[in-house]
C-alpha positions, 0 to 999 in steps of 0.5 A: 473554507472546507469544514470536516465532519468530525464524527468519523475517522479522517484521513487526508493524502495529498499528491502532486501531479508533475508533467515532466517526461523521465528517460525512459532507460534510467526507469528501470534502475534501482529496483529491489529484487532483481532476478538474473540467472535464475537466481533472486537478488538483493532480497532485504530482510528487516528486523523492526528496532522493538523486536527484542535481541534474540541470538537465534532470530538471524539463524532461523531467519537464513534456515528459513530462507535457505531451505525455501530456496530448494523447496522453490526450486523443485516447486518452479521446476527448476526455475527460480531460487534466491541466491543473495540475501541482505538482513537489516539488523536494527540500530538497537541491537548490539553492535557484533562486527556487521555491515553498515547499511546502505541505501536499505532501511526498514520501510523498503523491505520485501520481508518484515519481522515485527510483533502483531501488538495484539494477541491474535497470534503468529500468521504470516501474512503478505501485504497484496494491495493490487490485483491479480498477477501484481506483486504485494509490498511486502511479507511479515512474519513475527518473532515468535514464528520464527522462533518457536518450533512448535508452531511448524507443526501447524504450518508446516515448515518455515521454509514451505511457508515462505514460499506460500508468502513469496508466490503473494508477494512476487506473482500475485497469485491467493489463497486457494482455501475459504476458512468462510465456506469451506465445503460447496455443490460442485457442478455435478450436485455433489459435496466438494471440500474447498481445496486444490487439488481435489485429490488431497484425500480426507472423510467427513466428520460429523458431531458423532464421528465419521459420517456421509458427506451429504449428512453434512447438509440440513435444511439450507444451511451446513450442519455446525460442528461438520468438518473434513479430516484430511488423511495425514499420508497423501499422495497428492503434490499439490498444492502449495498455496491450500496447505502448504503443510501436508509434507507430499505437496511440492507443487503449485495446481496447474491446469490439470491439477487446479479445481476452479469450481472451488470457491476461494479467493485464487479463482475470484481474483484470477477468474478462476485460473491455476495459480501455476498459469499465473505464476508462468505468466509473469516477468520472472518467467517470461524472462528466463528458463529453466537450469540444466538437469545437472545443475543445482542452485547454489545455497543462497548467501546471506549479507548481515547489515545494521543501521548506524547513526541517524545522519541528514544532511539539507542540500538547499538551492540558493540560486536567484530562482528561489526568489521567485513565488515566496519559495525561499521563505516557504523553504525557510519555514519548512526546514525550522518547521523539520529541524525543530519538530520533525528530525528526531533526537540524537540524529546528526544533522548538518546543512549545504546549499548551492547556487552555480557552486557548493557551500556547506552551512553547517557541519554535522550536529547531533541533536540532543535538546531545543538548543541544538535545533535552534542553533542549526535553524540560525545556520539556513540560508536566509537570502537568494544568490544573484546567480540563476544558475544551479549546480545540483551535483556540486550541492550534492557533493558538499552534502557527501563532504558533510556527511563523510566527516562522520565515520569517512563514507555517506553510507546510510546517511540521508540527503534532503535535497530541494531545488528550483533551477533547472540544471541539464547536467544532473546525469553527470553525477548520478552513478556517484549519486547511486555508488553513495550508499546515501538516501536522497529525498528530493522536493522539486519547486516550481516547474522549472524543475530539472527533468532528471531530478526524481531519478536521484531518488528513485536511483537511491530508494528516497521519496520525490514531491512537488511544490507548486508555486502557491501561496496558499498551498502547505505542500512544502511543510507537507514533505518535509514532515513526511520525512522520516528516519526510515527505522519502522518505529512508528513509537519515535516517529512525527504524525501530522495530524492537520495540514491545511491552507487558505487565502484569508480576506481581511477581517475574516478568520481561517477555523478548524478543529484538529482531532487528537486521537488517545494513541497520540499526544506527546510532543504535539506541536501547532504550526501557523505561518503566513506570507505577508504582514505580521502575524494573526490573531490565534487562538486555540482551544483544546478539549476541555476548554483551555485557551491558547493565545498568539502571545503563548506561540513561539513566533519568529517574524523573519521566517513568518512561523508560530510555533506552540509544544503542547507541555506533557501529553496533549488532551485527546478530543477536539483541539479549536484553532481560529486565525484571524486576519487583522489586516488589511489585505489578503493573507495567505494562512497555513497551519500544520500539526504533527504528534507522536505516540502517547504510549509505548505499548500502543501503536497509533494510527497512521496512513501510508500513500504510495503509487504504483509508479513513477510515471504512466503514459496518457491515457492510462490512470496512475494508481495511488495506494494507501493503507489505513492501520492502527499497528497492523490491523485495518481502520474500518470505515474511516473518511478518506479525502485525497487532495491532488494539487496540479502543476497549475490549476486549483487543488482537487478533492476527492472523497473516499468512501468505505464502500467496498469498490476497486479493484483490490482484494485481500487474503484472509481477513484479520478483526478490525482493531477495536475502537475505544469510547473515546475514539468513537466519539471522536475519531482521528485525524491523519495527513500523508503526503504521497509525492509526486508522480507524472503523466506522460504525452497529455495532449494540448489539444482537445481530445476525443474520449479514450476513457473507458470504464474500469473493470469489475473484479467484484462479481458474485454470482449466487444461485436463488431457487430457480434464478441468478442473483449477480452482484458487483460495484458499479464501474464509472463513464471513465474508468470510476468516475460518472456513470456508466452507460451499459452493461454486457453480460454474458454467460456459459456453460463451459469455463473455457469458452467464456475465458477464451471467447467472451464475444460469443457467449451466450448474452443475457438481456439486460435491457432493464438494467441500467447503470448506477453511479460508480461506486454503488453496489449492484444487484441483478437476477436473471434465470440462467433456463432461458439460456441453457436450455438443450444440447447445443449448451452442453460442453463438448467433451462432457460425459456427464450434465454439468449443472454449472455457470460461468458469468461474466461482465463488462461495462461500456459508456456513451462512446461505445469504450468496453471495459475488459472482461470481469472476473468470472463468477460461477453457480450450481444450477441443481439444488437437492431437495431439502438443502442449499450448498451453502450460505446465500452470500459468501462474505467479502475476503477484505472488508473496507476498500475505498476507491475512487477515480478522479479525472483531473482535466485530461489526467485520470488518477485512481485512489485506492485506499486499501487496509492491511490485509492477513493471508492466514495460513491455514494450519493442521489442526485449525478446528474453526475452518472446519478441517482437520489431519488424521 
């Protein structure tokens, strides 16, 4: 068995891979934003159910929005506005004559409005997990900046703001200032301020008053206490991602307006393009043009909806195929497992299972103690039919029957559907799936699975899985536990903290420890279940020595389950659990461990998975995200394992390290969370089951390398005395995986020939540089003299020398496969005397990225394990950026 160093923090994702091949057409169905005729729709704001009910919340939140639509308009040149806006009001807020939601809930939401939990005050942020030109996840603000006018003095209006957001959220573009180097040496050997455009005008200020630029600089460094005072009348329009705040930017910096010598994380992310090029390139832009001159864009319409009451409602395949593999009884173990752990209280829960016909089990039940568990546990189906033959859509229909008899629709009501026939008629019943207002969750069993089953949840916003067909695999337990009401109050909600399962010889003993962290610990309960004989010998420890016994578990022997609730709030530290195989043959051993919360003030630990897609296509990799956070602060340097559990084959694990590599940078950095003595000593411990996805056109045959390297986005470029020092993470043979087997640098004194034509750039000789393994930080110095030197170097065009840059790389592998082209770094070749620009090394925007490509036979799979990044705007009077407003 696997044993876990239980001196850091854990994390655990597991992913299935499914080979299945989706319709191509229903693919691009049920997305959120949609743009059509210029105008956005089906944007969801969510107010989080632990804001307080605030009657101005909802008007600030339509002012916002409404004033951003015009302000978008103009800054897009009459391309984009938003025109339909839906508000997700909480369920613990006062009924007032609202809507009832739908198929929206808190965690799809483009836009949140939660507290920090923590005094670090009110900055908007957007969460970017992706790269350049991608869209983000989501965009937060809290209450009190919607609320309190005070703030806009320093933001700016919350219109503009949200627009600043928006331009994250949908295009991917980043911040165009560097709260950590706020001044640099452009190429010309002159003091520049890091801003876009360069025509937002202002002075340098000294400790004694206004002063010369160059009086900023000593002896290489930057004199403390220097900042440049923005004039507070501007001509300049642009631009909207630097200070969105100065009332004369109305603009984002194209490309005559950008500065791509300005050190922020736009030019880093972007290889130094305008945050306008990027925009115009996208989708959105590609796809339409702009309105008439005549014509102005209608006032965006607002639609007010609140959740109701929390109803699921289990659709079960008792078809004869359930018999096969154990997959009834494991189904069995993890609907009790979710009825009596999982669902939260005061939901309405009821019960319908299906063969060739529907049958409701159960009508709908409100949770409101053990008993009412218990009793809708008795109520599943407890054996196989003799049909092979399923009808999914007669199952999901007994399920609607069910849910309807609440308040007479499925709106916002929840499907937990899981099968294992294949049933070619699924698409019939689709559009009355989608028409529902019901969320449906789908876990597929075995791989007989139908093909179009993943699109009823994708068509509905619901979450799919993958169980294969494994004794020893807690996938199933896994889904279920990952199920949640989708409110956003991660205070009600089960954490799994442990999730584990293993093929036990007779006599011998499966033996874990399970780390209880202090933010969790009430209603913790243990799971332990099997697949033959009778039980095993258990027996749990937790911290301060107390012992367990199986005698003290609740066990059910028809269902295999032995379940144990901690009383009160579990004892933080490291919890012992050991199984003993008394029998005489194999038993396959499971256990899993959820908790919640273990106070109301403090938000616990938890770990988000998702991908970035349903479906890729041979050969390109499938991106798995995760974000670690306590609240909405990152986790730094927590241990990250990923299992990805194959259609056939053993499980893979892949190790993630806090490492730095990846592909994803943030904007503007938040603290870490601080840790206490206790979580230090112990860490934690977390399981997120991260669905299913599949791969597309896998060869059967052996195949011919068509992995190449991956790309770097990490590369710095520093000037050190006379030389270059170039750093980045080292990319893998396939794209993160292996070695690489060289590197292709070159460089220019022009931004536009290396961005246009790579190939004839000037090379640098790398000959004495060899690849490391991916992952690992590299470092490489050259002197940029030997290459630059005489007019043939020059720019044309240029008037005036330019002592700059512009370097670039690209990995390639044993089969001659290139990565694509870096991001471009840049360096001032010209120091004055006495001085250095500014600090030798600008630090990492985002700190704590894991990363890590595994090639899964012939499938590649990307892990990013990314933190929940801050784009901290930066407002008037903001002293420590070093810039002020006169």
């Amino acid at each position: 068995m696997t044993h876990r160093d239980n001196e850091g923090l854990v994390c655990s994702l597991k992913f299935l891979i499914l080979l299945v091949a989706l319709n191509p057409e229903l693919l691009s169905l049920g997305a959120g934003v949609q743009l059509q005729d210029n105008g956005y729709d089906g944007l969801l704001v969510a107010i989080n159910p632990q804001v307080s009910e605030d009657q101005n919340l909802i008007p600030n939140i339509k002012k916002m929005i409404t004033e951003a639509s015009f302000y978008l308009f103009n800054a897009t040149k009459r391309r984009v506005f938003f025109r339909n806006i839906k508000i997700l009001i909480p369920a613990t807020w006062k009924a007032n004559n609202y809507s009832k939601a739908k198929q929206e809930s808190y965690e799809k939401a483009n836009v949140i409005v939660t507290d920090w939990y923590g005094a670090h005050g009110d900055d908007p942020y957007t969460l970017q997990y992706r790269w350049c030109g991608k869209e983000g996840k989501y965009i937060h603000f809290t209450p009190d900046f919607l609320l309190n006018d005070d703030l806009t003095a320093g933001y700016g209006s919350r219109g503009k703001v949200f627009v600043h957001e928006w331009a994250h959220l949908r295009w991917g573009v980043f911040d165009e200032y560097n709260n950590e180097k706020p001044f640099y040496i452009n190429g010309q050997n002159q003091i520049k301020v890091t801003r876009c455009s360069s025509d937002i005008t202002g002075i340098f200020v000294c400790e004694k008053g206004p002063c010369p630029q160059e009086n900023c600089i000593i002896s290489k460094l930057f004199k403390e206490g220097c900042m440049f005072i923005y004039n507070s009348t501007q001509n300049a329009t642009a631009s909207i991602m630097f200070m969105q705040s100065l009332s004369s930017v109305v603009e984002f910096c194209n490309a005559s307006t950008h500065n791509p010598e300005a050190p922020n994380l736009q030019n880093q992310m972007c290889s130094l393009r305008s945050a306008w090029d990027v925009i115009t390139d996208s989708a959105d832009f590609r796809h339409s043009s702009p309105m008439s001159e005549t014509k102005l864009p209608p006032p965006p319409t607002f639609s007010l909806l609140q959740a109701g009451d929390k109803v699921v409602c289990l659709v079960l395949d008792v078809s004869s195929k359930m018999a096969e593999a154990d997959r009834l009884l494991r189904l069995q173990q993890a609907a009790e497992f979710y009825l009596m752990q999982i669902v939260e209280i005061h939901t309405f829960v009821g019960i319908a299972s299906f063969n060739s016909k529907g049958e409701i089990r159960a009508q709908l039940h409100q949770i409101n103690n053990d008993d009412d568990r218990k009793l809708l546990v008795s109520y599943l189906p407890a054996t196989v039919s003799a049909e092979a033959e399923t009808s999914i859509c007669s199952g999901l229909k007994k399920g609607f029957e069910v849910v309807e008899k609440l308040n007479g629709k499925a709106h916002g009501s929840v499907m937990v559907l899981v099968t294992s026939g294949d049933d070619e008629h699924v698409a019939n019943c689709l559009l009355t799936v989608q028409s529902s207002g019901s969320t449906i969750h789908t876990i597929a069993l075995g791989s007989s699975a139908v093909e179009n089953l993943e699109e009823l949840s994708h068509l509905t916003g619901g979450l799919k899985f993958f169980v294969p067909d494994k004794s020893n695999s807690n996938s199933m337990i896994d889904a279920f536990s990952r199920i949640s009401s989708g409110t956003g109050d991660v205070f009600q909600q089960h954490i799994q903290l442990e999730s584990t399962g293993e093929n036990v010889q007779p006599h011998y003993q499966l033996k874990n420890t399970v780390t209880m962290d202090n933010s969790v610990g009430n209603d913790t309960a243990f799971l332990v279940t099997w697949q033959t004989s009778g039980p095993p010998e258990i027996v749990l420890a937790d911290p301060s020595g107390r012992k367990y016994y199986t005698d003290d578990f609740v066990t059910n022997l028809t269902l295999q389950t032995a379940r144990l609730r901690i009383p009160g709030t579990a004892k933080p530290g490291l919890w012992m659990y050991t199984l003993n195989n008394t029998h005489d043959s194999l038993q396959a051993l499971k256990v899993t461990v959820t908790s919640r919360a273990s106070r109301s003030a403090v938000p616990p630990a938890t770990v988000e998975a998702f991908v970035e897609r349903d479906s890729t296509r041979f050969p390109h990799p499938m991106m798995i995200y995760a974000n670690v956070r306590k609240g909405f602060y990152p986790i730094l340097n927590a241990t990250v394992t990923a299992t990805i559990e194959p259609e056939t084959g053993d499980p893979v694990m892949l190790k993630l390290f806090d490492d730095g590599a990846g592909n994803i940078q943030m904007n503007a950095p938040r603290t870490s969370v601080g840790r206490s003595e206790e979580e230090q000593k112990w860490g934690f411990s977390r399981i997120s089951s991260g669905g299913s996805f599949s791969v597309l056109g896998v060869p059967a045959d052996p195949h011919a390398d068509v992995f190449p390297p991956c790309k770097i986005i990490d590369l710095e470029a520093v000037k050190v005395e006379d030389q270059v020092t170039l750093s980045w993470t080292a990319p893998g043979e396939d794209f993160d995986e292996g070695q690489a087997n060289s590197y292709e640098i070159r460089m220019s004194k022009s931004l536009q020939n290396i961005q246009d034509d790579f190939n004839n750039a000037i090379l640098v000789n790398t000959s004495k540089l060899t690849p490391q393994q991916a992952g690992t930080k590299e470092i490489f110095t050259f002197s940029p003299k030997l290459f630059t030197k005489g007019p043939k170097y020059q720019p044309e065009g240029e008037a005036q020398e330019n002592h700059r840059i512009y370097v670039a790389i690209r990995a390639i592998d044993r089969n001659s496969l290139k990565s694509a082209v870096s991001n471009i770094a840049q360096a001032s070749l010209f120091i004055p005397p006495n001085s250095a620009p500014v600090l030798a090394r600008d630090r990492l925007i985002l700190k704590g990225i894991l990363t890590a490509m595994g090639l899964i036979g012939i499938i590649c799979l990307t892990i990013v394990v990314t933190h929940c990044i801050l784009n901290k705007k930066k407002t008037a009077d903001n002293k420590e950026n070093g810039m002020k407003l006169l």
